[in-house]
DRENTORKOL-3810 file (N, C-alpha, C; in nm, 4 decimals):
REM DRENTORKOL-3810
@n.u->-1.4573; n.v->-3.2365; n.w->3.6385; ca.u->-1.4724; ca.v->-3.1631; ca.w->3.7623; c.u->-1.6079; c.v->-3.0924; c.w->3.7627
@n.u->-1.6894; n.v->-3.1025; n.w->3.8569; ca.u->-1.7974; ca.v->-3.0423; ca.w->3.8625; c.u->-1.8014; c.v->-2.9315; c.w->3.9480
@n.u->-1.8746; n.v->-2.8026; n.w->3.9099; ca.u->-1.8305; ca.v->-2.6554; ca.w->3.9622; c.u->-1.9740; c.v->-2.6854; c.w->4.0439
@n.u->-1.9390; n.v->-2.5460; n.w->4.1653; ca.u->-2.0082; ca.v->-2.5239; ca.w->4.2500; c.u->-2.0624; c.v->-2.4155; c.w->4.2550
@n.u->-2.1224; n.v->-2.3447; n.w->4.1280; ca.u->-2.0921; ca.v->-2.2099; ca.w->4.1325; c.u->-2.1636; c.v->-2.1459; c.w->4.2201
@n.u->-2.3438; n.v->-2.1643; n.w->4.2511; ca.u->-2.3889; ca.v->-2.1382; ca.w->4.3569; c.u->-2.3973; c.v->-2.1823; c.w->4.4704
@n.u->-2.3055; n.v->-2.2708; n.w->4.5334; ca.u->-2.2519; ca.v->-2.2915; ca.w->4.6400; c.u->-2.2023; c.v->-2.1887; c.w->4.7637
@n.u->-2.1624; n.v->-2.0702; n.w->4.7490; ca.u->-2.2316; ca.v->-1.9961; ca.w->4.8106; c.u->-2.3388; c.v->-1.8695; c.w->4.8565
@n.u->-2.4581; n.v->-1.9414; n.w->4.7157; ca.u->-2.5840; ca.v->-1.8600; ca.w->4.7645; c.u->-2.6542; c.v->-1.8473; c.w->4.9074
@n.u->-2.6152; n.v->-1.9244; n.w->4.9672; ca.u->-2.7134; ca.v->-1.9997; ca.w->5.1155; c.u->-2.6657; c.v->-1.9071; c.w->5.1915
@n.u->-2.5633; n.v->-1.8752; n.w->5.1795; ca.u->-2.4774; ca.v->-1.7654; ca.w->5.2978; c.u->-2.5224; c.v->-1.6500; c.w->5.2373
@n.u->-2.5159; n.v->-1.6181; n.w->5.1093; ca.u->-2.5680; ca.v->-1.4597; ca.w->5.1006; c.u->-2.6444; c.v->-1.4451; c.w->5.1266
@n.u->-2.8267; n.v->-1.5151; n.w->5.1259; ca.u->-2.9361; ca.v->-1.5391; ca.w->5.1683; c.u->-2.9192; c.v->-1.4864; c.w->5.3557
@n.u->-2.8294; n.v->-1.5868; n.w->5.3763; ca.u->-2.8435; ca.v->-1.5725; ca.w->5.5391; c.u->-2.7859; c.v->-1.3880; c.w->5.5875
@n.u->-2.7220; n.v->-1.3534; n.w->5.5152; ca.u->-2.7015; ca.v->-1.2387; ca.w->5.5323; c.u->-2.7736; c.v->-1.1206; c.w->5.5141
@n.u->-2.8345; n.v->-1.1575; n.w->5.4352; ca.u->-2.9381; ca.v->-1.0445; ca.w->5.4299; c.u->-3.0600; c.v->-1.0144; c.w->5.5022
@n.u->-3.0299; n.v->-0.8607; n.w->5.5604; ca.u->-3.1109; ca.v->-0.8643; ca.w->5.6410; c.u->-3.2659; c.v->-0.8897; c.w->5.6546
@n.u->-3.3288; n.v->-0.8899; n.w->5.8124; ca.u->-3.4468; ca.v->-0.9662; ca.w->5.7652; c.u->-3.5636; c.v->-0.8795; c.w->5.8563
@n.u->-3.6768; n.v->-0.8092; n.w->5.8023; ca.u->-3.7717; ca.v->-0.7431; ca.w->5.8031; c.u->-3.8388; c.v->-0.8777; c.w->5.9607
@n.u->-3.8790; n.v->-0.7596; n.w->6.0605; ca.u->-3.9509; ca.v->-0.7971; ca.w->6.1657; c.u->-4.0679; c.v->-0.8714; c.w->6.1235
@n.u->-4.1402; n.v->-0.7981; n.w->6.0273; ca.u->-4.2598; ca.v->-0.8460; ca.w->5.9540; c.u->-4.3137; c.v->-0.7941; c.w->5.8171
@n.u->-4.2633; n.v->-0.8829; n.w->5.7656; ca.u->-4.3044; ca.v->-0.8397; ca.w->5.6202; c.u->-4.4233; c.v->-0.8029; c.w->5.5266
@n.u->-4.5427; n.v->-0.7856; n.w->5.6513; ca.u->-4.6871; ca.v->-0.7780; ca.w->5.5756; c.u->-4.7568; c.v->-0.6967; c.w->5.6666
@n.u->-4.8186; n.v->-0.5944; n.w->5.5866; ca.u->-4.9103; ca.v->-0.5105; ca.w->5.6265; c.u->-5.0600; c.v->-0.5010; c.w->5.6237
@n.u->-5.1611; n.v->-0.4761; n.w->5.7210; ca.u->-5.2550; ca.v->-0.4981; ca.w->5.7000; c.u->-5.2926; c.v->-0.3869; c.w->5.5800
@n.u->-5.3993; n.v->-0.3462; n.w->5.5287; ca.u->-5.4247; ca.v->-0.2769; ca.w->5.4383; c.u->-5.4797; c.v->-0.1305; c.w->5.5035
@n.u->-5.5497; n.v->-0.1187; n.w->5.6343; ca.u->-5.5401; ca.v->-0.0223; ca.w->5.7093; c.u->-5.3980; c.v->0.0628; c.w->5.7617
@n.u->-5.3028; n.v->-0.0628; n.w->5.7936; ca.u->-5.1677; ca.v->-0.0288; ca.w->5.8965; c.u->-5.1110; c.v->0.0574; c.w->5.7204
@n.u->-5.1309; n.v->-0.0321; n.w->5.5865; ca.u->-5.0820; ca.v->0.0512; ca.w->5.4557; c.u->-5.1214; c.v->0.1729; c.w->5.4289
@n.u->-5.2701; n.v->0.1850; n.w->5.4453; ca.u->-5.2868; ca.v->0.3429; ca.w->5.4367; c.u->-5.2414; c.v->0.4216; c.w->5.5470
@n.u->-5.2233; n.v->0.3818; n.w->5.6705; ca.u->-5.2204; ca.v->0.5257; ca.w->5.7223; c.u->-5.0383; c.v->0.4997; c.w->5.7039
@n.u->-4.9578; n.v->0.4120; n.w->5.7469; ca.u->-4.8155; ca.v->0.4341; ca.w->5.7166; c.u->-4.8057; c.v->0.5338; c.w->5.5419
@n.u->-4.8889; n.v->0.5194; n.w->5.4440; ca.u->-4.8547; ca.v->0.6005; ca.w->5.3590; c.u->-4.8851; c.v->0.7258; c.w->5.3453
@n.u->-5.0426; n.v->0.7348; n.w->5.4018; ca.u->-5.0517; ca.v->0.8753; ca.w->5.4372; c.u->-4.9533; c.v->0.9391; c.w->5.5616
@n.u->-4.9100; n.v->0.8834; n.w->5.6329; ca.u->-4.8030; ca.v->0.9487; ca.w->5.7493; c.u->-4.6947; c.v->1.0027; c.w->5.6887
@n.u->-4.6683; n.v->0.9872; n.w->5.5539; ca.u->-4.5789; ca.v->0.9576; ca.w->5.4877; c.u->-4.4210; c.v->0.8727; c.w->5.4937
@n.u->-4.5227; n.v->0.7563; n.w->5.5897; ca.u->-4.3841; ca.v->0.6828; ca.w->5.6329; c.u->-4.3062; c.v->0.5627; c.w->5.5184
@n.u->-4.4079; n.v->0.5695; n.w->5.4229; ca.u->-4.4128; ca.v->0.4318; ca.w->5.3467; c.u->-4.4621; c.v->0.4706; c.w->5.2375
@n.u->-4.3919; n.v->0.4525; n.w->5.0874; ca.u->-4.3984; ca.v->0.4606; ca.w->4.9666; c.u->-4.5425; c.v->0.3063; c.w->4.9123
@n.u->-4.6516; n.v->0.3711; n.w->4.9135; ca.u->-4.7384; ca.v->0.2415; ca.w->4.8647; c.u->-4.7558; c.v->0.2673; c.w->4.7142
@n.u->-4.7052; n.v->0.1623; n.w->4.6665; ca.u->-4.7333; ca.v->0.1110; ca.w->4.5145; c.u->-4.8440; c.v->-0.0384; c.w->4.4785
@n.u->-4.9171; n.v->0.0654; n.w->4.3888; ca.u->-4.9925; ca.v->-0.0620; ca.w->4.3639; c.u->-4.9588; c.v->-0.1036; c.w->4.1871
@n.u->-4.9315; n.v->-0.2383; n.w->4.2134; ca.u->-4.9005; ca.v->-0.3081; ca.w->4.0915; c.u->-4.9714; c.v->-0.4110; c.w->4.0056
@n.u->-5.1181; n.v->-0.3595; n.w->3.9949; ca.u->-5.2108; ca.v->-0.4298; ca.w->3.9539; c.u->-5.2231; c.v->-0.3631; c.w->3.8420
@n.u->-5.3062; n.v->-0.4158; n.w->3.7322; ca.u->-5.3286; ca.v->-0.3500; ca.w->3.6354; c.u->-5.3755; c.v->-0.3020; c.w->3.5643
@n.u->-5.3909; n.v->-0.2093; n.w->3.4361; ca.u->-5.4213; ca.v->-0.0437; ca.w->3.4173; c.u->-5.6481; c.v->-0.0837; c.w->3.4017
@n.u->-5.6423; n.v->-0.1819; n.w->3.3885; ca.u->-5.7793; ca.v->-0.2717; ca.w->3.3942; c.u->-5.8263; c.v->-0.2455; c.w->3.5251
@n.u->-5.7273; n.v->-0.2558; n.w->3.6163; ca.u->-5.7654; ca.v->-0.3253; ca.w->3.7784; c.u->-5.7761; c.v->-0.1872; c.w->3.8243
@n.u->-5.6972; n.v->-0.1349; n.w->3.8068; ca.u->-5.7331; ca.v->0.0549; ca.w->3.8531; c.u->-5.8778; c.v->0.1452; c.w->3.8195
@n.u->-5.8542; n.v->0.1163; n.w->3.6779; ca.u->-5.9865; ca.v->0.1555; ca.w->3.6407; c.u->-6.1397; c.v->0.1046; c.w->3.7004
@n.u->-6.1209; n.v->-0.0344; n.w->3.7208; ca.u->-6.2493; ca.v->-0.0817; ca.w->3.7983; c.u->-6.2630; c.v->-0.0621; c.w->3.9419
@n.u->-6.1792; n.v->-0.0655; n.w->4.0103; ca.u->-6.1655; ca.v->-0.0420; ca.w->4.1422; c.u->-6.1086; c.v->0.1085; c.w->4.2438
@n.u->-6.0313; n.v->0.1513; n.w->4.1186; ca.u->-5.9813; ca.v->0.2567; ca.w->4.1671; c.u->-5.8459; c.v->0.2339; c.w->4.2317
@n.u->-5.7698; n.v->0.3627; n.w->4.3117; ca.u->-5.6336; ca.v->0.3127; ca.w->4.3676; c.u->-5.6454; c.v->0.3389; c.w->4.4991
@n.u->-5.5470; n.v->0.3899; n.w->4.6118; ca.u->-5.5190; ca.v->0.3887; ca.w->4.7563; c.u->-5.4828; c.v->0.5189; c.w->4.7079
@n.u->-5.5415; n.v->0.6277; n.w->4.7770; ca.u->-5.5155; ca.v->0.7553; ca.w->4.7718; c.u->-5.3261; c.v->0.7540; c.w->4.7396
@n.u->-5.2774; n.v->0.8670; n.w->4.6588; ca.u->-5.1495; ca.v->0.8702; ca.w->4.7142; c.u->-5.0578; c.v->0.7752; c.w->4.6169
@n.u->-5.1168; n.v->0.6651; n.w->4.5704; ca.u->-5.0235; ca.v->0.5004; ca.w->4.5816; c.u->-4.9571; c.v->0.5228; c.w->4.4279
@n.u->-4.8618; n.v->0.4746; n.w->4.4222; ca.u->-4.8044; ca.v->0.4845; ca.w->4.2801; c.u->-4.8345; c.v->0.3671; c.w->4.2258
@n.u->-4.8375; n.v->0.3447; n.w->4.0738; ca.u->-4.8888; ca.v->0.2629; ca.w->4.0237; c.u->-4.8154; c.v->0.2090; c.w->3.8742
@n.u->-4.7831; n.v->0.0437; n.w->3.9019; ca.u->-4.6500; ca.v->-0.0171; ca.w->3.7952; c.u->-4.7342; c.v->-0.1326; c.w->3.7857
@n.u->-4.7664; n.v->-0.1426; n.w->3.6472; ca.u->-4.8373; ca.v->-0.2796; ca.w->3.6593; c.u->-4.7631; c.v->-0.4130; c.w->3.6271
@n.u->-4.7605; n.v->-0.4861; n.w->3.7445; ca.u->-4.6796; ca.v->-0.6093; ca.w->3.7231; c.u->-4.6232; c.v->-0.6743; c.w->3.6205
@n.u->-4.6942; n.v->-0.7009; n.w->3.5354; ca.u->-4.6972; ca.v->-0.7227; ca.w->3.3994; c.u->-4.6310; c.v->-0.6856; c.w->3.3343
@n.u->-4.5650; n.v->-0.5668; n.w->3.3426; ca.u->-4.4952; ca.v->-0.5126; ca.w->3.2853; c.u->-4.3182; c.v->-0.5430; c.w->3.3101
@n.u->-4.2805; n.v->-0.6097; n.w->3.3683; ca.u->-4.1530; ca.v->-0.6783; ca.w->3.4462; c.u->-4.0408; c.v->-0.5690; c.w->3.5260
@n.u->-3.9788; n.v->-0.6346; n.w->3.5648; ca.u->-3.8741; ca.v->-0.5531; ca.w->3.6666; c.u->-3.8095; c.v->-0.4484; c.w->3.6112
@n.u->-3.8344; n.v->-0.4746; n.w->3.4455; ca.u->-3.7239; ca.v->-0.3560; ca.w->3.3898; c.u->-3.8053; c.v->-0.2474; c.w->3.4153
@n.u->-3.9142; n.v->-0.2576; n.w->3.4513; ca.u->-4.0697; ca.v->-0.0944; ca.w->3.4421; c.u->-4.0274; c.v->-0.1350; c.w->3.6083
@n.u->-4.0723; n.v->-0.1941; n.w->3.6937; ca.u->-4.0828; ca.v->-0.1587; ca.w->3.8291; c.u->-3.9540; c.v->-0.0894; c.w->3.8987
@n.u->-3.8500; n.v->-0.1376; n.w->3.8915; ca.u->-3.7390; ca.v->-0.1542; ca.w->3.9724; c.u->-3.6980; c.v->0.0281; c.w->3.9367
@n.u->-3.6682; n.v->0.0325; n.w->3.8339; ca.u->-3.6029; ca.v->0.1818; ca.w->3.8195; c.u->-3.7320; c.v->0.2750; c.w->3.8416
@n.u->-3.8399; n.v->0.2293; n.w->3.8491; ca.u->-3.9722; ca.v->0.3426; ca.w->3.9152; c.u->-3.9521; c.v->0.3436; c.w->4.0711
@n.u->-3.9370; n.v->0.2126; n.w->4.0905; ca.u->-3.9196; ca.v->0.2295; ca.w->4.2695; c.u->-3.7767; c.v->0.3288; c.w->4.3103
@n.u->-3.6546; n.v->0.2707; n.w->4.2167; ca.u->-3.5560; ca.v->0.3539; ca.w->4.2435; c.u->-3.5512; c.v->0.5198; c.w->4.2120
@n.u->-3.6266; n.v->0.5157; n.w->4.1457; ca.u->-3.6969; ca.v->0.7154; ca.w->4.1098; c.u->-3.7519; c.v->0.7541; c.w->4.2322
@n.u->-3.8077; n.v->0.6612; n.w->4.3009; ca.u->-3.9226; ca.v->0.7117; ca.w->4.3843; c.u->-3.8542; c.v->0.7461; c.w->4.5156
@n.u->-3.7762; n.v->0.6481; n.w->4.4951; ca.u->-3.6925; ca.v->0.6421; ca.w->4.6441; c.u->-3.5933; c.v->0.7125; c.w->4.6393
@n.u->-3.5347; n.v->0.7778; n.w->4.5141; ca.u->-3.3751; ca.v->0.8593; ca.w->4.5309; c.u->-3.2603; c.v->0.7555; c.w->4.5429
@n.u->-3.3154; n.v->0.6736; n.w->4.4829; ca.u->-3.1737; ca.v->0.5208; ca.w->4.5230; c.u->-3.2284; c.v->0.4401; c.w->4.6668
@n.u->-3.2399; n.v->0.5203; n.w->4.6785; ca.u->-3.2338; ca.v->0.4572; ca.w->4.8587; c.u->-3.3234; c.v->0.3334; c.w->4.8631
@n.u->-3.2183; n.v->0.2015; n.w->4.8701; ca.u->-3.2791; ca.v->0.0458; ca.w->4.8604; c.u->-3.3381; c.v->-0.0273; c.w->5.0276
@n.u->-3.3423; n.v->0.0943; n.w->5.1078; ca.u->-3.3508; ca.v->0.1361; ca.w->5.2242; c.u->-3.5348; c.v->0.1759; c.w->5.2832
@n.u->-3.5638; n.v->0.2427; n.w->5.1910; ca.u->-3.6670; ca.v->0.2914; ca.w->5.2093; c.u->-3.7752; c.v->0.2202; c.w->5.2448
@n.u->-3.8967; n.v->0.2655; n.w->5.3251; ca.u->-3.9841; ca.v->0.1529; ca.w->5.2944; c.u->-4.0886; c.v->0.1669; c.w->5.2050
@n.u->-4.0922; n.v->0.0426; n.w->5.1506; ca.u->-4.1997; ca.v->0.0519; ca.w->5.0055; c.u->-4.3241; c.v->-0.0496; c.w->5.0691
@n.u->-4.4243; n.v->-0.0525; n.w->5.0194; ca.u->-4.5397; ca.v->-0.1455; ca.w->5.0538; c.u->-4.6017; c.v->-0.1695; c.w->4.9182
@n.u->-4.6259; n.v->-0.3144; n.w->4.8775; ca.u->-4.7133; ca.v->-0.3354; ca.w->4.7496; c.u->-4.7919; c.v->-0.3933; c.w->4.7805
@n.u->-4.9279; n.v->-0.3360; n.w->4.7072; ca.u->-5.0358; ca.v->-0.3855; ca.w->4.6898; c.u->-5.0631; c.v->-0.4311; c.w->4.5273
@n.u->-5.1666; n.v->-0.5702; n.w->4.5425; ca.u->-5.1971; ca.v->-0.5963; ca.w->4.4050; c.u->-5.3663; c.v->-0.6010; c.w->4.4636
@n.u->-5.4211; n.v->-0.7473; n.w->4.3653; ca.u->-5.5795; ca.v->-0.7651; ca.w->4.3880; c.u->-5.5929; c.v->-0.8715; c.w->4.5477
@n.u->-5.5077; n.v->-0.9698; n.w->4.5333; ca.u->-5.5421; ca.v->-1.0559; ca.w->4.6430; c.u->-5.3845; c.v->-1.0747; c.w->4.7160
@n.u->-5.2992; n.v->-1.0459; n.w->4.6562; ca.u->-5.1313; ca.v->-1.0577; ca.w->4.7322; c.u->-5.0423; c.v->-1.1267; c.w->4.6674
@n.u->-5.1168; n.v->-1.2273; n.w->4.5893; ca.u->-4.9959; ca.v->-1.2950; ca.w->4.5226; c.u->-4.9056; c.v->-1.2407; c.w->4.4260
@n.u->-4.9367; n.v->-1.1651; n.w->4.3522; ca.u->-4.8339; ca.v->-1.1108; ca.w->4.2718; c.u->-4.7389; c.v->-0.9838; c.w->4.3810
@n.u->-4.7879; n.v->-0.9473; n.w->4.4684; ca.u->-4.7107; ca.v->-0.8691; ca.w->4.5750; c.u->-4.5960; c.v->-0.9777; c.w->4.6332
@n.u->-4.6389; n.v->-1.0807; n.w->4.6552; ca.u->-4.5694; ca.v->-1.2117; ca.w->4.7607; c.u->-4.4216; c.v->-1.2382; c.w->4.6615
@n.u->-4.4709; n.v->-1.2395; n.w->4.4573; ca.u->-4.3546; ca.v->-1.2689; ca.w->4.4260; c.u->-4.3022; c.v->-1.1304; c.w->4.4147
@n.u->-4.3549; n.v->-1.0108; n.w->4.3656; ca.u->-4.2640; ca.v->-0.8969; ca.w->4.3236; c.u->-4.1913; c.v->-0.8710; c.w->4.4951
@n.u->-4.2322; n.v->-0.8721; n.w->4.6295; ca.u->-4.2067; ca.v->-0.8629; ca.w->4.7433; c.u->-4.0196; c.v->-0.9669; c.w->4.7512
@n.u->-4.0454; n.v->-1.0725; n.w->4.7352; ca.u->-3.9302; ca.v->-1.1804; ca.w->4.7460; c.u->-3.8268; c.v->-1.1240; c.w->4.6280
@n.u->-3.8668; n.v->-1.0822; n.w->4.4861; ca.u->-3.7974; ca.v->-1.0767; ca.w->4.3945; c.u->-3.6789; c.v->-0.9244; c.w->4.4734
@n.u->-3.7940; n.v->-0.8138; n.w->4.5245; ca.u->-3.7039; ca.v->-0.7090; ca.w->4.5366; c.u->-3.6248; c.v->-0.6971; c.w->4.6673
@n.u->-3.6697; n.v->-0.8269; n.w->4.7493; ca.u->-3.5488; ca.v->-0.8346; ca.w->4.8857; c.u->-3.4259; c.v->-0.8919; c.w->4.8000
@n.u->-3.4430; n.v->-1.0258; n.w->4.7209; ca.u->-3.3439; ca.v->-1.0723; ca.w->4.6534; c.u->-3.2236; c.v->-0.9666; c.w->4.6216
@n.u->-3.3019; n.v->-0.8456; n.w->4.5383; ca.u->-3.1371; ca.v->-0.7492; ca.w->4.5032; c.u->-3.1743; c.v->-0.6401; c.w->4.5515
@n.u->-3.1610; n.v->-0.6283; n.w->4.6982; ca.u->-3.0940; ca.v->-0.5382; ca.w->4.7706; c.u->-3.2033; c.v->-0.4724; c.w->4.8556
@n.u->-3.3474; n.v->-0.4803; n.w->4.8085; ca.u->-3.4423; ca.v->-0.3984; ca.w->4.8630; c.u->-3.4706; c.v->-0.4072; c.w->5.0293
@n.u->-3.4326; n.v->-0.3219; n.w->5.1539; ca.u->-3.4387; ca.v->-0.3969; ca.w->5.2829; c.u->-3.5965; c.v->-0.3982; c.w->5.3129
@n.u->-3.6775; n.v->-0.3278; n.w->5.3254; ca.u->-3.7859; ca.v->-0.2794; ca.w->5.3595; c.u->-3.9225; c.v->-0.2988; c.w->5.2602
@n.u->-3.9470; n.v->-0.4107; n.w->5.2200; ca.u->-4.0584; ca.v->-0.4312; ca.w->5.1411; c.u->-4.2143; c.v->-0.4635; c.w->5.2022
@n.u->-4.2846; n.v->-0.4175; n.w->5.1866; ca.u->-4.3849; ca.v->-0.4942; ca.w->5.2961; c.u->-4.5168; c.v->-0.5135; c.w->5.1842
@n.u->-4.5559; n.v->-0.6213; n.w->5.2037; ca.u->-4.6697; ca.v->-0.6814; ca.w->5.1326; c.u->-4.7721; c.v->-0.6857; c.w->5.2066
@n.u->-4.8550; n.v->-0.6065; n.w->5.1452; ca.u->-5.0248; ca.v->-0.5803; ca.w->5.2046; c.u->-5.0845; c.v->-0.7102; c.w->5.1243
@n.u->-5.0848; n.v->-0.8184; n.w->5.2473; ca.u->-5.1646; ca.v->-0.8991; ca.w->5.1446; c.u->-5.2545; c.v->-0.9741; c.w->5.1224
@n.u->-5.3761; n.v->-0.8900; n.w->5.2273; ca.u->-5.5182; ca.v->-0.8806; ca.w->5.1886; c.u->-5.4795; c.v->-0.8408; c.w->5.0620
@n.u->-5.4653; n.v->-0.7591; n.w->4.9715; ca.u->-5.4991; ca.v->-0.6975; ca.w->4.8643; c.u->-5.6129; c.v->-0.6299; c.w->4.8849
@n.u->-5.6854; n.v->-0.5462; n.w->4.7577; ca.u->-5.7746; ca.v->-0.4533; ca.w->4.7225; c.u->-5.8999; c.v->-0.5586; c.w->4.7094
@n.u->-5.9240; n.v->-0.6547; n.w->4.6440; ca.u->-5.9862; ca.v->-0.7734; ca.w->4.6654; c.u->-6.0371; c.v->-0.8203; c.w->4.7664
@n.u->-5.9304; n.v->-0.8869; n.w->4.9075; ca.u->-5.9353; ca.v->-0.9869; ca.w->5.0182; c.u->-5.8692; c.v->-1.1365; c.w->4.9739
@n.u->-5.8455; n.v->-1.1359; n.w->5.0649; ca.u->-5.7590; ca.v->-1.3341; ca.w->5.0462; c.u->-5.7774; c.v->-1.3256; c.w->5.1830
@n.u->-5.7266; n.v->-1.5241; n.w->5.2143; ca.u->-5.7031; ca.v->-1.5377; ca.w->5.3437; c.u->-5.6794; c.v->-1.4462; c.w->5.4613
@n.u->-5.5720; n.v->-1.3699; n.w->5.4051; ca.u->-5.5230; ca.v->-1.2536; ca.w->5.4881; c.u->-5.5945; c.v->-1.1524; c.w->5.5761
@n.u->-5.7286; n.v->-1.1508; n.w->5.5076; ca.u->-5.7877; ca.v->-1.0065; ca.w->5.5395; c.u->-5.8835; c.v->-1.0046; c.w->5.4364
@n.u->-5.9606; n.v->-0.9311; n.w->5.4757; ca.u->-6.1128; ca.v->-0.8764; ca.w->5.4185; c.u->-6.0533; c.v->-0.7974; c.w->5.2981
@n.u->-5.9981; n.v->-0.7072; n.w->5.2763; ca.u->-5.9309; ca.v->-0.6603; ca.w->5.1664; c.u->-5.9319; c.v->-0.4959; c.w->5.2000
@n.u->-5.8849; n.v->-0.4327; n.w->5.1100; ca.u->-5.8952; ca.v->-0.2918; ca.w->5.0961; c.u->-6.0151; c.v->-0.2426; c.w->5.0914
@n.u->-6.1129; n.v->-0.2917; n.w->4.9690; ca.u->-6.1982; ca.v->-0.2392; ca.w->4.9115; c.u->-6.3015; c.v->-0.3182; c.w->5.0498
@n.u->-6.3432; n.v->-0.3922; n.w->5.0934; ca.u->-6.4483; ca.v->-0.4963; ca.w->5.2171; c.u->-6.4385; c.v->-0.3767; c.w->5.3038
@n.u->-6.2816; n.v->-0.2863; n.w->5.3706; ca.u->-6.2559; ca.v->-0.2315; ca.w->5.4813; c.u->-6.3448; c.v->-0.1018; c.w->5.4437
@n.u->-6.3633; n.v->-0.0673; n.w->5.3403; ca.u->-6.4297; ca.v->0.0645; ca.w->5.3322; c.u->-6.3249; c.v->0.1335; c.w->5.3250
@n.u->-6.1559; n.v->0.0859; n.w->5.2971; ca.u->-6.1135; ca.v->0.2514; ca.w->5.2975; c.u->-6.1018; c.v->0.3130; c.w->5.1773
@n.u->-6.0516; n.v->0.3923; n.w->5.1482; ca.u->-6.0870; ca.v->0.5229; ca.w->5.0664; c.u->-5.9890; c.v->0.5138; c.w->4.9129
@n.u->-6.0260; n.v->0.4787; n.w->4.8239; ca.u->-5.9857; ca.v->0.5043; ca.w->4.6994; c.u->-6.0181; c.v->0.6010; c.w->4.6115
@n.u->-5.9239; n.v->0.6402; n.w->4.5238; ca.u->-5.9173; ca.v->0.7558; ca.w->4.4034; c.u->-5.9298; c.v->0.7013; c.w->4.2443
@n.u->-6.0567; n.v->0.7462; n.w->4.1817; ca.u->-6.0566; ca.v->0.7198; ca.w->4.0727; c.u->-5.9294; c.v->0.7208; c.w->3.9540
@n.u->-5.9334; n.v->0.6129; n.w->3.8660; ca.u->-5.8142; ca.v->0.6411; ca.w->3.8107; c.u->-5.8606; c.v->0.6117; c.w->3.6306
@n.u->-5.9546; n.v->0.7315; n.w->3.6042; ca.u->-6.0009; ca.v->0.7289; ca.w->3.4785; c.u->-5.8977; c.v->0.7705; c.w->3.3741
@n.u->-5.7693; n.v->0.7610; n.w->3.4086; ca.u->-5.6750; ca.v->0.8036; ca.w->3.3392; c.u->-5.5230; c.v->0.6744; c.w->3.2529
@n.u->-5.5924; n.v->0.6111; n.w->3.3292; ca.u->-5.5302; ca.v->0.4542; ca.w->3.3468; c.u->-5.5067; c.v->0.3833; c.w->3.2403
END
């Protein structure tokens, strides 16, 4: 007999709810975080801070470090609340695109991926191209 065990993943997928738009420009990221509407974390790493600096404000988990370091920092940050909205930034988006998918997967509603990045990609000129405003992070 052959089991089905994820047989019904497709339906939990479909159930979960689904973000209007899941990506932020890197302008719409700073000021939603300075408004204090939006928790911005940047998850690049302790290398990438130091050379570039951070997003005023932005908390900082370096990818690399895996879900067991991110997930219970985001849940500190947020008070539990899998509700909240969070925004990640990395260098160009891709590591935002997977940590972004990984934390809708268990439970996160509100993730939004800036993903120009601090860099630029396709997306956008980047953080750092826009001129906006970063904080040294000689502590990194």
């Amino acid at each position: 007999m052959q089991r089905r065990f994820f047989g019904w993943l497709p339906w939990l997928v479909l159930a979960l709810p689904v973000q209007a738009d899941p990506n932020l420009s890197a302008p719409e990221a700073l000021a939603a975080s300075l408004a204090g509407k939006t928790l911005l974390i940047d998850i690049r790493t302790p290398a990438e801070w130091r050379e570039t600096g951070v997003a005023p404000g932005a908390g900082r988990v370096d990818f690399y470090r895996g879900p067991e370091v991110l997930v219970p920092y985001l849940l500190q940050q947020t008070k539990g609340d899998r509700n909240a909205p969070i925004a990640l930034i990395c260098r160009t988006g891709n590591r935002t695109t997977h940590a972004q998918k990984y934390l809708q997967g268990i439970g996160f509603t509100q993730v939004y991926n800036v993903k120009e990045g601090m860099k630029g990609s396709a997306a956008g000129p980047g953080w750092l191209k826009r001129g906006l405003p970063v904080e040294a992070c000689t502590a990194c």
